[in-house]
N, C-alpha and C positions, 0 to 999 in steps of 0.2 A: 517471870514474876507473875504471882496467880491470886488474886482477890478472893479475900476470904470466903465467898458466895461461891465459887467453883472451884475452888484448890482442889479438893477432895477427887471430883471428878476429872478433872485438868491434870492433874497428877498420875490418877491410875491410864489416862489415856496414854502420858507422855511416856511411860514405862510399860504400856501395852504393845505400842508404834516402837519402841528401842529394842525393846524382846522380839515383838516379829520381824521387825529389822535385821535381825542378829547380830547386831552393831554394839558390841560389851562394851559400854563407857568403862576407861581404866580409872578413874576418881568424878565421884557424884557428892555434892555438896545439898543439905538440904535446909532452908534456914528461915526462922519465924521472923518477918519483918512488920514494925509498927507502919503507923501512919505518920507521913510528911508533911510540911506545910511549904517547904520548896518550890518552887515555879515551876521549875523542870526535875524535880529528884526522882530518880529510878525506883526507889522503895514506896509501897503503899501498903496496906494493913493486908497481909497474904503471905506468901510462901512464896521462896524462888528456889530454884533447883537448876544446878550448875553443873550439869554432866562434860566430861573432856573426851572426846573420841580421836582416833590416831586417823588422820586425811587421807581420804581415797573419795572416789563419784559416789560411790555406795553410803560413803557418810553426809556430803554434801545432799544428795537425794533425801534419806532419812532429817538433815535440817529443814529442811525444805518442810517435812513434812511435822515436825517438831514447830515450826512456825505456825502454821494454820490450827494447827490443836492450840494453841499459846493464844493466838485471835482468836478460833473459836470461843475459849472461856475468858473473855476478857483482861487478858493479860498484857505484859510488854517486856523490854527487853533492857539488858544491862550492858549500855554502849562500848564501855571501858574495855568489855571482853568481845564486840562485835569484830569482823575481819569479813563476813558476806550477805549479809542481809541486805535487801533490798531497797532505797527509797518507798514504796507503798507499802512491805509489810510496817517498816517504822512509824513512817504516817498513820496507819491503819489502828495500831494498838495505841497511839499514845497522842489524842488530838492535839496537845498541848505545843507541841513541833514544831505545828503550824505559824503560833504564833510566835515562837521563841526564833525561826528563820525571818520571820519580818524585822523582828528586833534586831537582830543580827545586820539583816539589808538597809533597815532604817539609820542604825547609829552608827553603818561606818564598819562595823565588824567583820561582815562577811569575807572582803578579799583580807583585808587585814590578819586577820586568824582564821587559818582554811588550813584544813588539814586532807590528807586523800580520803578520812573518812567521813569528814563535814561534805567533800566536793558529790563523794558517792550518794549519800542520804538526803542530798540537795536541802543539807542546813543551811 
C-alpha cells in the first residue's frame, strides 16, 4: 500500500525491481484505496498492488527487496496475505503496531489470541 504522495514513484520502482528480477508475477492486482479512520486498518488514501509469485530464494530475495522500496515511499503492508515479513519491516511502515501490541499485552489479549503470525511480528 503506497500513499498517494509516492504511489506514482513507489509503483514504477516496484515494477522496475520485478522486471530486473526476472521474477514474472503470475496475477498483479492494482487498486485505488480511500482513507480509513480504523486504529489499525491496512488501507489509507494510495494504491496497493498485489503481485503473486511462484516460491524459490530468488523470490524471497526479490521481497525482500520489494519491502525496502514499500518503506522507502512510505508504505505498508497487508497482513492477511503476510507469510515472511519481518517484525521491523512491519514496525517500520506502520507506527501504529506499536501501540495496538501494548493493547494487546495490556487487556489480556496477547497469549490469549496469538497466532504463529502475531508470535512472528512480535504483535
Amino acid at each position: 500500500m503506497l500513499p498517494d504522495a509516492t504511489a506514482a514513484a513507489g509503483l514504477e520502482a516496484l515494477l522496475m525491481a520485478t522486471s530486473r528480477a526476472g521474477q514474472g508475477a503470475c496475477l498483479a492486482v492494482l487498486k485505488r484505496l480511500g482513507a480509513q479512520e480504523s486504529p489499525v486498518s491496512f488501507p489509507m488514501e494510495g494504491y496497493t498492488l498485489a503481485m503473486d509469485f511462484p516460491m524459490s530464494r530468488d523470490c524471497l530475495k526479490l521481497l525482500e527487496k520489494l519491502d525496502q522500496i514499500t518503506l522507502a515511499h512510505g508504505g505498508r503492508f497487508y497482513l492477511a496475505k503476510d507469510s515472511r515479513m519481518s517484525p521491523e519491516t512491519l514496525h517500520r511502515s506502520d507506527p501504529r503496531m506499536a501501540s495496538f501490541a501494548a493493547m494487546r499485552r495490556h487487556t489480556g489479549l496477547s497469549p490469549a489470541l496469538s497466532s504463529s503470525q502475531s508470535e512472528r511480528l512480535a504483535l
